[in-house]
VOTIDREN-469350 format. One line per 8 residues: number of its first residue (from 0); their letters; for each residue x, y, z of N, C-alpha, C, O. Coordinates in steps of 0.02 Angstrom, whole numbers, always signed. Layout:
NUM	a	X Y Z X Y Z X Y Z X Y Z ~ ...
//
This chain:
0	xxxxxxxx	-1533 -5005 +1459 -1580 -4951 +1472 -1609 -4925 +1406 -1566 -4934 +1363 ~ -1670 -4894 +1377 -1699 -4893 +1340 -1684 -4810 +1340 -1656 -4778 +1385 ~ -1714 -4782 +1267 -1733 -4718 +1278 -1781 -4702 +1287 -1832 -4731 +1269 ~ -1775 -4635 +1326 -1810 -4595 +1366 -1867 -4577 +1305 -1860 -4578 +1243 ~ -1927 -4558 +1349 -2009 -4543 +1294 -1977 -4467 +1266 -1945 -4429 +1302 ~ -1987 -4460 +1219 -1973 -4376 +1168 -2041 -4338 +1177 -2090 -4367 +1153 ~ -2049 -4296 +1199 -2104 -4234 +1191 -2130 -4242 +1124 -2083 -4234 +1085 ~ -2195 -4256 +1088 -2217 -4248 +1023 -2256 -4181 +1039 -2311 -4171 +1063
8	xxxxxxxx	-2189 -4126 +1009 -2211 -4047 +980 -2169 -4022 +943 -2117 -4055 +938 ~ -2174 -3962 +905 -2160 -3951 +862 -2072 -3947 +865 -2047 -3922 +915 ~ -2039 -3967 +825 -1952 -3922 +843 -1949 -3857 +815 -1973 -3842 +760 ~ -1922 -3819 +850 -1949 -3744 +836 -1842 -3729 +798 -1829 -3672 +780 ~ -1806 -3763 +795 -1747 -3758 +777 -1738 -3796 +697 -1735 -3857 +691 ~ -1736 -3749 +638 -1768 -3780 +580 -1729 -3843 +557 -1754 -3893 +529 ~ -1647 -3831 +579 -1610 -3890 +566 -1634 -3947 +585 -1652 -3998 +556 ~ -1631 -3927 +648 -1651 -4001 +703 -1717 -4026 +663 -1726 -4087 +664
16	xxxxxxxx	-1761 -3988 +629 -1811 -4011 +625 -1813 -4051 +555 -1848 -4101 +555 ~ -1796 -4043 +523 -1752 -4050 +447 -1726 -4112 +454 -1750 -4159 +423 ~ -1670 -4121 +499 -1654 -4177 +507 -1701 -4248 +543 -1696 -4309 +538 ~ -1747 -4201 +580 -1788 -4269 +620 -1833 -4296 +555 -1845 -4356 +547 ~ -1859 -4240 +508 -1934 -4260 +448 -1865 -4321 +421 -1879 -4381 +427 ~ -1791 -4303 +391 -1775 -4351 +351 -1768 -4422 +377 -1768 -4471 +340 ~ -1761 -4424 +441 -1725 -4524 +478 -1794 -4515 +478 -1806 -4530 +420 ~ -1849 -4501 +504 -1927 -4533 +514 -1935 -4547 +426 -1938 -4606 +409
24	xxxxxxxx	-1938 -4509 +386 -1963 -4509 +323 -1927 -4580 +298 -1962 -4621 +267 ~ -1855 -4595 +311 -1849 -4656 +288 -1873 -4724 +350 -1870 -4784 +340 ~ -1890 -4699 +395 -1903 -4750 +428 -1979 -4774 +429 -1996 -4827 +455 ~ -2018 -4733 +399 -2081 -4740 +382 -2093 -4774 +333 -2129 -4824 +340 ~ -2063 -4756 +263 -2033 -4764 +185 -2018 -4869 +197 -2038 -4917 +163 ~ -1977 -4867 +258 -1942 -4941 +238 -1996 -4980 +301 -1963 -5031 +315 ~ -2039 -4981 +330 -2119 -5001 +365 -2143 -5015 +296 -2140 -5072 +272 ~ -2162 -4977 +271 -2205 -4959 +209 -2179 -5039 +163 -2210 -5089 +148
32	xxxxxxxx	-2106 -5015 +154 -2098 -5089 +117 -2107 -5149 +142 -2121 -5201 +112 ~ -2099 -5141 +197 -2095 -5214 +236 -2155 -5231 +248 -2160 -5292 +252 ~ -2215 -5196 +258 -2292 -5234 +265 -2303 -5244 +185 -2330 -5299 +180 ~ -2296 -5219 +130 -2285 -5229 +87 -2283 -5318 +62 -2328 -5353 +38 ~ -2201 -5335 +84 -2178 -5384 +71 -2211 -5439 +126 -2233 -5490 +100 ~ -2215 -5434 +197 -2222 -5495 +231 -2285 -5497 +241 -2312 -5551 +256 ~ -2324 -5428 +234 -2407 -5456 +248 -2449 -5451 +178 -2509 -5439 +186 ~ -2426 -5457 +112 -2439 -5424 +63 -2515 -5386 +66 -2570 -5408 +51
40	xxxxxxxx	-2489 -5304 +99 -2528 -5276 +81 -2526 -5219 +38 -2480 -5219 -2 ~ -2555 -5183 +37 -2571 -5141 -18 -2560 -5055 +6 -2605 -5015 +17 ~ -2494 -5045 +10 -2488 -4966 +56 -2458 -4917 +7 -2412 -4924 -34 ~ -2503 -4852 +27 -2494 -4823 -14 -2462 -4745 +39 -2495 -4721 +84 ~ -2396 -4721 +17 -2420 -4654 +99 -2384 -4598 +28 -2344 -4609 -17 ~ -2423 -4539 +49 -2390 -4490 +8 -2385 -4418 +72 -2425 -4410 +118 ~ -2339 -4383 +61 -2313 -4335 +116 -2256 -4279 +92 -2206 -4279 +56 ~ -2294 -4229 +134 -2245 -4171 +98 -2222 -4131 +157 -2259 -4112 +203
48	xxxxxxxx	-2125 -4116 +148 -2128 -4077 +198 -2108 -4023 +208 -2076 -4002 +160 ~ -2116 -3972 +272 -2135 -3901 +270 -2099 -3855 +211 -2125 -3799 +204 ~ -2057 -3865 +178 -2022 -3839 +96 -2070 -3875 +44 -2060 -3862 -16 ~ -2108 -3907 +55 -2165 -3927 -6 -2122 -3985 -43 -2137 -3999 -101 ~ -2086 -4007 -21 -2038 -4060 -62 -2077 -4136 -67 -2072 -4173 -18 ~ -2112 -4155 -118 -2153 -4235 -116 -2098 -4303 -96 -2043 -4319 -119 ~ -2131 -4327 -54 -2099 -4415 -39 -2166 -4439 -52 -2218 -4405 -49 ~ -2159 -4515 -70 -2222 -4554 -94 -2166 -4622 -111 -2108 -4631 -130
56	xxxxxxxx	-2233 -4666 -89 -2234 -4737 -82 -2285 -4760 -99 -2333 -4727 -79 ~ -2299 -4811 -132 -2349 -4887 -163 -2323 -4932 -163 -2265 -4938 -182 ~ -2354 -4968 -145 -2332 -5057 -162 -2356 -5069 -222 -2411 -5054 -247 ~ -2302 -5103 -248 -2271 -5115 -313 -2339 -5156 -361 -2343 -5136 -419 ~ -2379 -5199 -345 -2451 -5228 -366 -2516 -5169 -361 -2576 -5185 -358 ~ -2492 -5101 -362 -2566 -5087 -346 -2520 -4992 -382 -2462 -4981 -400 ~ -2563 -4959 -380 -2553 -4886 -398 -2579 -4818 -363 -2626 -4830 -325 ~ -2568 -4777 -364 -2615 -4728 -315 -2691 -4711 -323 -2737 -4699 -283
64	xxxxxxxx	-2685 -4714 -409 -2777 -4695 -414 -2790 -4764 -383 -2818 -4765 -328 ~ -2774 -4819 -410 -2811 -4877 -369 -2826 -4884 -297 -2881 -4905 -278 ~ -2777 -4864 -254 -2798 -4827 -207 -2828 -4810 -148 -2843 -4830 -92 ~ -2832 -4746 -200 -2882 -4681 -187 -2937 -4712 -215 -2980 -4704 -172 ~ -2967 -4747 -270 -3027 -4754 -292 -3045 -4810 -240 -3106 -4809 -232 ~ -3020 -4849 -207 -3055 -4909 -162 -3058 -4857 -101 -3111 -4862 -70 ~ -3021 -4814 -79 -3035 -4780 -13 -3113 -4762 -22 -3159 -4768 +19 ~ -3113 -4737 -91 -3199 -4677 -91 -3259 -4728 -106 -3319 -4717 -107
72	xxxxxxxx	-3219 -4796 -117 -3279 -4865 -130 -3297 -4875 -59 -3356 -4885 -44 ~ -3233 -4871 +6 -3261 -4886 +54 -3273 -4852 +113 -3280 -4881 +167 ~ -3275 -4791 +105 -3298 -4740 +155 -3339 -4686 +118 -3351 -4633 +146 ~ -3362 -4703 +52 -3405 -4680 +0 -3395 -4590 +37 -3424 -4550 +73 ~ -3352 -4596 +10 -3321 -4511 +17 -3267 -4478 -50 -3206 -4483 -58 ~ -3319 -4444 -90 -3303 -4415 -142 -3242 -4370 -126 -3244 -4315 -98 ~ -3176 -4409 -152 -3128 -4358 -149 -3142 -4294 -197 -3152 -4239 -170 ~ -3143 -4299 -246 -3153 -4247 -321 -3199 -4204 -301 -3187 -4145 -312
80	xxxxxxxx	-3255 -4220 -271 -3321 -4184 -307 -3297 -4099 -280 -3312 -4053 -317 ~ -3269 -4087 -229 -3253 -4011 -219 -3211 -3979 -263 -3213 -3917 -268 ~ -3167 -4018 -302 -3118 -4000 -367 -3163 -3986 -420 -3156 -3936 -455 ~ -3212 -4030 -428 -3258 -4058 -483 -3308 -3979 -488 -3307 -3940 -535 ~ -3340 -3975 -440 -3374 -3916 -443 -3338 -3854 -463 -3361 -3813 -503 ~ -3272 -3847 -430 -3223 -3808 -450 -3221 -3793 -528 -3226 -3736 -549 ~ -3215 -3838 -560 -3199 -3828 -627 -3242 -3832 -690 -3229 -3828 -750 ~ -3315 -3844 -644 -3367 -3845 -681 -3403 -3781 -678 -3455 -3767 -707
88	xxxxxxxx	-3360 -3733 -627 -3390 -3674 -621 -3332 -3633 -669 -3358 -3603 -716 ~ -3269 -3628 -665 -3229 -3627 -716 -3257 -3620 -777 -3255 -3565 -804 ~ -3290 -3681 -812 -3283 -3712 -868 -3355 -3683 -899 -3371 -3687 -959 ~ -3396 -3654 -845 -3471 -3621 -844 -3447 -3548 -879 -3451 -3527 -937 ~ -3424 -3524 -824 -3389 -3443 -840 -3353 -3422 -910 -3358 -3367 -938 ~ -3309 -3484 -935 -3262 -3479 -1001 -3309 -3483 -1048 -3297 -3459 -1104 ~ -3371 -3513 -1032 -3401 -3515 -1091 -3461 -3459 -1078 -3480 -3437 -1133 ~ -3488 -3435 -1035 -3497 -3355 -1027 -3471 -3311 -1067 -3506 -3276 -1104
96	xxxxxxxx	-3397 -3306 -1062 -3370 -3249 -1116 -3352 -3272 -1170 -3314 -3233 -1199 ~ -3367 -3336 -1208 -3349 -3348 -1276 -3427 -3338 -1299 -3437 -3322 -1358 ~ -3459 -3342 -1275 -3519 -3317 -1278 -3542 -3249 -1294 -3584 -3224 -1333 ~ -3489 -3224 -1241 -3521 -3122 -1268 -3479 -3104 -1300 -3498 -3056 -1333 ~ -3401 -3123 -1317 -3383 -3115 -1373 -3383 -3126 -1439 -3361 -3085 -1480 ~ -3414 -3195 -1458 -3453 -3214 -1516 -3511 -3147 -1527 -3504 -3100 -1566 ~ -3569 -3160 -1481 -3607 -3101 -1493 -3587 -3019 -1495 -3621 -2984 -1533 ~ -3535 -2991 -1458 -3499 -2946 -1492 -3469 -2936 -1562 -3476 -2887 -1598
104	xxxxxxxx	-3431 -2995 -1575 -3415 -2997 -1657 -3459 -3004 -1694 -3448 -2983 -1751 ~ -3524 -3033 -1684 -3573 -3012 -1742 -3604 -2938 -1730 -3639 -2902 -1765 ~ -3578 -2931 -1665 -3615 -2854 -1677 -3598 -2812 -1723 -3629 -2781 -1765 ~ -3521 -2817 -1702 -3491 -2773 -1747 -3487 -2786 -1818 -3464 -2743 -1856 ~ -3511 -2850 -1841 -3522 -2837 -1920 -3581 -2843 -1943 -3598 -2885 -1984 ~ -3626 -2789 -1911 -3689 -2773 -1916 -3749 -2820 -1901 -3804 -2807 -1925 ~ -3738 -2896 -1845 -3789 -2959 -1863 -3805 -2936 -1771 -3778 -2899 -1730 ~ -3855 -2974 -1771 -3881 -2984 -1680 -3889 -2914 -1665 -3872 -2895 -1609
112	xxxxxxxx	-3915 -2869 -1708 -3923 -2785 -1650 -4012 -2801 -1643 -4037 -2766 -1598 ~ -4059 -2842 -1675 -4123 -2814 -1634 -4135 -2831 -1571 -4191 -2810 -1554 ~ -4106 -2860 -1525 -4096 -2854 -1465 -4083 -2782 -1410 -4105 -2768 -1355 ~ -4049 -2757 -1446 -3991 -2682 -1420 -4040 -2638 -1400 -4090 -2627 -1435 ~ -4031 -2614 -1352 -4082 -2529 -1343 -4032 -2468 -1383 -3985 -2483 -1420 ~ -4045 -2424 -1372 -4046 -2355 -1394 -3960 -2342 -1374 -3920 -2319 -1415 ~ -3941 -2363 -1294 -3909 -2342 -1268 -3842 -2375 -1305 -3797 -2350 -1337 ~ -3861 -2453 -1281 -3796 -2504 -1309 -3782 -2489 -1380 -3724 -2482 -1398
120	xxxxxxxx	-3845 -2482 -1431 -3806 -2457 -1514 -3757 -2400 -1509 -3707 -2390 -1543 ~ -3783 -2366 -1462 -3756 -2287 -1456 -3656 -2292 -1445 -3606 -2262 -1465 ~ -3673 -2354 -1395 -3591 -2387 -1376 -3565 -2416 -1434 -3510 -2395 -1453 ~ -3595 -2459 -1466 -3576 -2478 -1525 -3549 -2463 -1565 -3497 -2491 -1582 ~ -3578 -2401 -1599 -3564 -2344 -1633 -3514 -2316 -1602 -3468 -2318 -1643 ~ -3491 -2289 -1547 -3436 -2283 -1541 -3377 -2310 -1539 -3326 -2279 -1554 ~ -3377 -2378 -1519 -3311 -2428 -1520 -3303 -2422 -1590 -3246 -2405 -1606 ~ -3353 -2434 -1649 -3348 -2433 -1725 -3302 -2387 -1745 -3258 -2394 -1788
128	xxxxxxxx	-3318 -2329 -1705 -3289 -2255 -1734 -3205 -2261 -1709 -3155 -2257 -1744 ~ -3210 -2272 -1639 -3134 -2282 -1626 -3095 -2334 -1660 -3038 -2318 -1676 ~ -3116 -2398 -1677 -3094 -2461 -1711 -3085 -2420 -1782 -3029 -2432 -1806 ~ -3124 -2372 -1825 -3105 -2378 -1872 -3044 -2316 -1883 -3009 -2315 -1933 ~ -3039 -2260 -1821 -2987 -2223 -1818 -2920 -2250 -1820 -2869 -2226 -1845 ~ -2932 -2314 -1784 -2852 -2351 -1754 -2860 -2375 -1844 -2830 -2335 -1880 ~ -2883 -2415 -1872 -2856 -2416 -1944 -2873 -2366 -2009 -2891 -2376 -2067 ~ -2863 -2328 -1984 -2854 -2298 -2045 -2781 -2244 -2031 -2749 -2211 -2072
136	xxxxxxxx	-2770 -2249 -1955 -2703 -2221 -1941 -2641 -2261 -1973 -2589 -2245 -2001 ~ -2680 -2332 -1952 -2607 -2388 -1989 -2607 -2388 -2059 -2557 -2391 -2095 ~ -2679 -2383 -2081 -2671 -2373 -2170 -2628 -2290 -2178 -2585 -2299 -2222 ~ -2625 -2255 -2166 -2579 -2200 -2161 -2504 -2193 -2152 -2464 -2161 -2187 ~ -2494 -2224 -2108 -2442 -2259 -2075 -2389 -2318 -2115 -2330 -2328 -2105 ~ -2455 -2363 -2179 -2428 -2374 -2239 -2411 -2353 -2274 -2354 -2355 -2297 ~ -2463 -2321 -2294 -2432 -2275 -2372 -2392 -2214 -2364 -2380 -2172 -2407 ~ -2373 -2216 -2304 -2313 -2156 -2305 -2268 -2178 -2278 -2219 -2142 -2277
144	xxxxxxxx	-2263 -2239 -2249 -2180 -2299 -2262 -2153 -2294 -2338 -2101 -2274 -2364 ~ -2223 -2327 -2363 -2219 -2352 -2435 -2183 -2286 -2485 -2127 -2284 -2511 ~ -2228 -2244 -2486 -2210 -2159 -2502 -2136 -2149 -2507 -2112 -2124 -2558 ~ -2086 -2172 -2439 -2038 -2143 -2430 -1990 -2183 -2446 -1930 -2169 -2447 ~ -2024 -2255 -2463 -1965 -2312 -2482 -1965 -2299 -2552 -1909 -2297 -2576 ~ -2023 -2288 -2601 -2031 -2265 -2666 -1967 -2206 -2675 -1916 -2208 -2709 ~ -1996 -2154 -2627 -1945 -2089 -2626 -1877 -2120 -2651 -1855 -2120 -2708 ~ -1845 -2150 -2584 -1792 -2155 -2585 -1764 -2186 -2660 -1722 -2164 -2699
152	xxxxxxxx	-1800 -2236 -2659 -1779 -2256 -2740 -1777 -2220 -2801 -1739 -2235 -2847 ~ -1821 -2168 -2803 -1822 -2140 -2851 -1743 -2097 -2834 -1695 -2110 -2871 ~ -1739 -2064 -2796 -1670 -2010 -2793 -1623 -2058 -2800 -1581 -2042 -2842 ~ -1616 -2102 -2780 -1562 -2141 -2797 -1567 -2150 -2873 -1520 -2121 -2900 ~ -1611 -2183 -2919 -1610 -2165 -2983 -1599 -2128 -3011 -1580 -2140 -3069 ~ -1602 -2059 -2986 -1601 -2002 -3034 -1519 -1977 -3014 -1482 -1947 -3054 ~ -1503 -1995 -2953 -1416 -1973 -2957 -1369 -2034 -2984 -1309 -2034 -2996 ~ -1418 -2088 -2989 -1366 -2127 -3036 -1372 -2111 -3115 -1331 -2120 -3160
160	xxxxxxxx	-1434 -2086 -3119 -1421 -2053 -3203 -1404 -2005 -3209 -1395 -1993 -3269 ~ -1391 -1958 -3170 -1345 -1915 -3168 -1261 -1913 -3167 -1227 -1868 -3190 ~ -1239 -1970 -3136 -1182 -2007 -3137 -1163 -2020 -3183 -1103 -2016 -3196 ~ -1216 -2043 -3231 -1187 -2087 -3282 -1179 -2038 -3342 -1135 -2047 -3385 ~ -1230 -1975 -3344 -1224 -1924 -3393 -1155 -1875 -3382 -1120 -1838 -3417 ~ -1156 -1890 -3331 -1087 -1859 -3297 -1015 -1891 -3337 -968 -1863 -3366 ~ -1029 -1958 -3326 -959 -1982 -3361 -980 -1976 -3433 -936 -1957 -3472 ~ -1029 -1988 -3454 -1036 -2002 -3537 -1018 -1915 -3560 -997 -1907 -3617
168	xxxxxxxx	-1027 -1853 -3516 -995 -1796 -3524 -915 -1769 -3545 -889 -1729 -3584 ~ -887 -1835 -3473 -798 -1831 -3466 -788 -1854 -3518 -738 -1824 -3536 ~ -802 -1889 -3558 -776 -1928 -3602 -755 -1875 -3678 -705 -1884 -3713 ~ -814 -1817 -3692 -795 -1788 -3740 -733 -1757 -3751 -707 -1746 -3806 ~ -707 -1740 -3683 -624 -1708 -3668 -563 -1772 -3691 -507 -1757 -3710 ~ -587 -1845 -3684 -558 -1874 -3680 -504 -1876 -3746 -540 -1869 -3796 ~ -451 -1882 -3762 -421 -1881 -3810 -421 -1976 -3858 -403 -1996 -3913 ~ -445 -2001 -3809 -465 -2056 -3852 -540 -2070 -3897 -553 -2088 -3955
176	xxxxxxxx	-580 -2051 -3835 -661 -2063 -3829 -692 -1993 -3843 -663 -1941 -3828 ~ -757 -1998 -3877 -793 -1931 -3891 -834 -1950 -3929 -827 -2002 -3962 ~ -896 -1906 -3935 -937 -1897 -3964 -933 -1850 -4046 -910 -1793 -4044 ~ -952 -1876 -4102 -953 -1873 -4154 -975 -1794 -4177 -1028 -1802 -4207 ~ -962 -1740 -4178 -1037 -1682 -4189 -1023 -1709 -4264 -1054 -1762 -4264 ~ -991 -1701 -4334 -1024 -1714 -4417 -1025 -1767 -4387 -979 -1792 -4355 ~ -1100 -1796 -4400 -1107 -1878 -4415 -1129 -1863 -4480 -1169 -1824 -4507 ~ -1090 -1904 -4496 -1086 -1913 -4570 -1150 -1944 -4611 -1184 -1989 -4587
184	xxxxxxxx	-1165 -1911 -4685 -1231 -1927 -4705 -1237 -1994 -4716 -1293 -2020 -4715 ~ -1169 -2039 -4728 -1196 -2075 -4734 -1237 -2110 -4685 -1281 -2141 -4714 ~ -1238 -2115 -4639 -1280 -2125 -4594 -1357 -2112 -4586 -1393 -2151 -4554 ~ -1387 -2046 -4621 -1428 -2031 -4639 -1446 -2060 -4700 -1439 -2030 -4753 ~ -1469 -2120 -4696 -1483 -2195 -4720 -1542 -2226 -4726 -1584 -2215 -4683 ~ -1554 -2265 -4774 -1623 -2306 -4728 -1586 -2347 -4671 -1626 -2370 -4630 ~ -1514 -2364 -4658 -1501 -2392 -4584 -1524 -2358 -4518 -1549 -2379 -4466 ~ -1497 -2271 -4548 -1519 -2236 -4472 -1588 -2211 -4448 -1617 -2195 -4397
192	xxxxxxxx	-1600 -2218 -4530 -1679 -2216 -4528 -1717 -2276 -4499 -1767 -2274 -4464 ~ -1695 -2312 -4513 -1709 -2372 -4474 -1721 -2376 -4388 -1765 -2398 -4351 ~ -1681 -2354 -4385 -1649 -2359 -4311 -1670 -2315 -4295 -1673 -2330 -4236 ~ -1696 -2252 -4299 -1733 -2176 -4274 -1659 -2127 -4284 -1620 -2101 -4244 ~ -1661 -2129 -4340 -1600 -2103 -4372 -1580 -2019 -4315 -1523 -2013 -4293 ~ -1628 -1970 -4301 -1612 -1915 -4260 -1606 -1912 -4206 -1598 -1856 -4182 ~ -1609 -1982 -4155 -1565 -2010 -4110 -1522 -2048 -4118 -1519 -2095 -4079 ~ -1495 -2044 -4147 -1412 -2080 -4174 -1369 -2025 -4145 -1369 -1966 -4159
200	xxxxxxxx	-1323 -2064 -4093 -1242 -2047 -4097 -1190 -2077 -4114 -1182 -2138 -4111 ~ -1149 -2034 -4132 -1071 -2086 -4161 -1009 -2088 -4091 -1009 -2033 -4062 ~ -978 -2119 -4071 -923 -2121 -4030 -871 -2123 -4075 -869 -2171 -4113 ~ -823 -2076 -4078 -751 -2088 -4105 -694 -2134 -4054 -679 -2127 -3995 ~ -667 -2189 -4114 -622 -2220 -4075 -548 -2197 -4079 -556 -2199 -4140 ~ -512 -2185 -4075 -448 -2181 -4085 -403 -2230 -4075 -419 -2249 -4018 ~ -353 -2267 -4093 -289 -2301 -4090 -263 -2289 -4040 -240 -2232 -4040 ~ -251 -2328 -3972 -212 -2308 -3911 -147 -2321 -3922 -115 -2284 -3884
208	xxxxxxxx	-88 -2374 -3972 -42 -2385 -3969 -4 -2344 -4028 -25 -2342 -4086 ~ +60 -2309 -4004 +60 -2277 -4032 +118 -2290 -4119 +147 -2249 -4155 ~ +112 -2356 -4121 +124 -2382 -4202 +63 -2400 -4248 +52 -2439 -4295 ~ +23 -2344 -4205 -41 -2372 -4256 -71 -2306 -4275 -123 -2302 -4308 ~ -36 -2253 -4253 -51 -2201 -4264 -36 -2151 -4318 -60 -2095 -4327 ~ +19 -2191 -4361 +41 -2148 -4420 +11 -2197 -4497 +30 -2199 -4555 ~ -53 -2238 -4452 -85 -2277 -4509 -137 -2264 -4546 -188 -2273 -4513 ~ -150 -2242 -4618 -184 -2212 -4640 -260 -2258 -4639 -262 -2319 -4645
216	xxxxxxxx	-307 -2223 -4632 -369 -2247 -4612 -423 -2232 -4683 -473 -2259 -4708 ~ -389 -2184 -4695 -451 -2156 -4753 -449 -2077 -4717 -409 -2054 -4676 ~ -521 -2038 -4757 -564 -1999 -4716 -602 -1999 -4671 -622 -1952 -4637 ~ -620 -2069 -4668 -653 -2070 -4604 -616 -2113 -4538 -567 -2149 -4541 ~ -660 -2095 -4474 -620 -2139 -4401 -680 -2190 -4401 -737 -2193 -4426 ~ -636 -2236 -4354 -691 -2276 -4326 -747 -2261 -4286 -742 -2239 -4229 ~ -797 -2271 -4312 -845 -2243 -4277 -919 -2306 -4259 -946 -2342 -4300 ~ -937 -2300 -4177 -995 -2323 -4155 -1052 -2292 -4143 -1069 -2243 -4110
224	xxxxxxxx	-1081 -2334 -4181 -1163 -2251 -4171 -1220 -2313 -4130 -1241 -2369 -4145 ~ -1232 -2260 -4068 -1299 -2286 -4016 -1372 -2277 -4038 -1385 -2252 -4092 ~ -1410 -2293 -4005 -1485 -2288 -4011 -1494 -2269 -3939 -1504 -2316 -3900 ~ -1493 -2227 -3923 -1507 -2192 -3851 -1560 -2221 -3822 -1566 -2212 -3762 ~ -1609 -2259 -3855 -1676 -2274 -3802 -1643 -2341 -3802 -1641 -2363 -3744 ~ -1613 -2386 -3854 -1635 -2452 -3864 -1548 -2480 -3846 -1528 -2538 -3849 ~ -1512 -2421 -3828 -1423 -2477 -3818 -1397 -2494 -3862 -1339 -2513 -3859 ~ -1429 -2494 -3914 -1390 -2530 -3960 -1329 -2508 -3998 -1316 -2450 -4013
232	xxx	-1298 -2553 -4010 -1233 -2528 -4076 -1212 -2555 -4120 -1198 -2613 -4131 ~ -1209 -2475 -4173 -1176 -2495 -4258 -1113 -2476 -4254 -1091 -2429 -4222 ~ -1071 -2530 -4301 -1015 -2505 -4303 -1029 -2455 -4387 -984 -2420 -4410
//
């Protein structure tokens, strides 16, 4: 006994229906090959189903534009031309606004206005005025970044020289280290003259160990004299 004829309508049960597109889809799919192979022809089927999911088939000697281009050779039916217009109207429009924006940018740097009435300069002039508000806020907006990064550096400079006058201060207490008050004439020299003799200081050294301390030196200590601008040192 054969089976019974099936109603061709829709299956309204999505599984059921799911399952019927996949056994037809391969049973269509393996037709497809087989006229293919025993009648060599030339089949091409493409199909999508209700989830938009692509199946597609060609025989293996031939391609889809090939085809599609012999279908429109022989039923001289322009697949494209409704795409074609599509994108030539597209391609019309894009170049519409590269068009008025070119001519906008020369507006604005003063070229293409004898065209303009009274009204459109009038617009002009205003976008100018707002365009040049928005930069000169950001030029503002620079130099008072800039301003405050300067700032900062500077205070930081000035409490590190303060730091440092700070210790070069501790040091006069120090019972090793100190500053000289007689600097001695000889110093007042053509050496210190040299050197900007009335910025000269002397550092006194002292002997830290204490077998070196009952060692006669002379009248004078050891002494290092700076150049306050230039770092340098005399012994």
């Amino acid at each position: 006994m054969g089976r019974g004829k099936i109603e061709i309508k829709k299956i309204e049960n999505p599984t059921n229906r799911q399952v019927t597109y996949s056994k037809r889809r391969t049973g269509i799919m393996k037709k497809a090959k087989e006229l293919t192979v025993l009648c060599d022809a030339q089949v091409a089927i493409v199909m999508f189903s209700n989830t938009q999911k692509l199946a597609e088939y060609c025989s293996p000697n031939t391609d889809l534009k090939k085809i599609f281009d012999r279908y429109q050779q022989t039923t001289q039916i322009d697949l494209w031309s409704s795409q074609y217009d599509k994108m030539q109207t597209t391609l019309n429009h894009l170049k519409e606004i590269n068009r008025n924006l070119r001519k906008e940018i020369r507006q604005r740097i003063g070229e293409d206005l004898d065209g303009m009435d009274i009204h459109e300069l009038r617009g002009l002039e205003q976008n100018l005025d707002e365009t040049l508000k928005v930069v000169r806020l950001r030029k503002i907006h620079k130099i008072s970044t800039q301003i405050n990064t300067w700032t900062k550096k500077c205070k930081s400079a000035v409490e590190l020289r303060s730091q440092f006058k700070h210790s070069l201060g501790m040091r006069d207490e120090h019972p090793i280290y100190g500053f000289v008050d007689n600097y001695p004439s000889s110093y007042e020299s053509p050496v210190a003259l040299a050197n900007a003799g009335p910025h000269m200081y002397a550092l006194r050294v002292q002997p830290s160990q204490p077998n070196l301390h009952g060692m006669e030196y002379g009248s004078q200590d050891l002494r290092l004299a700076f150049d306050r601008h230039s770092g340098d040192s005399k012994p």
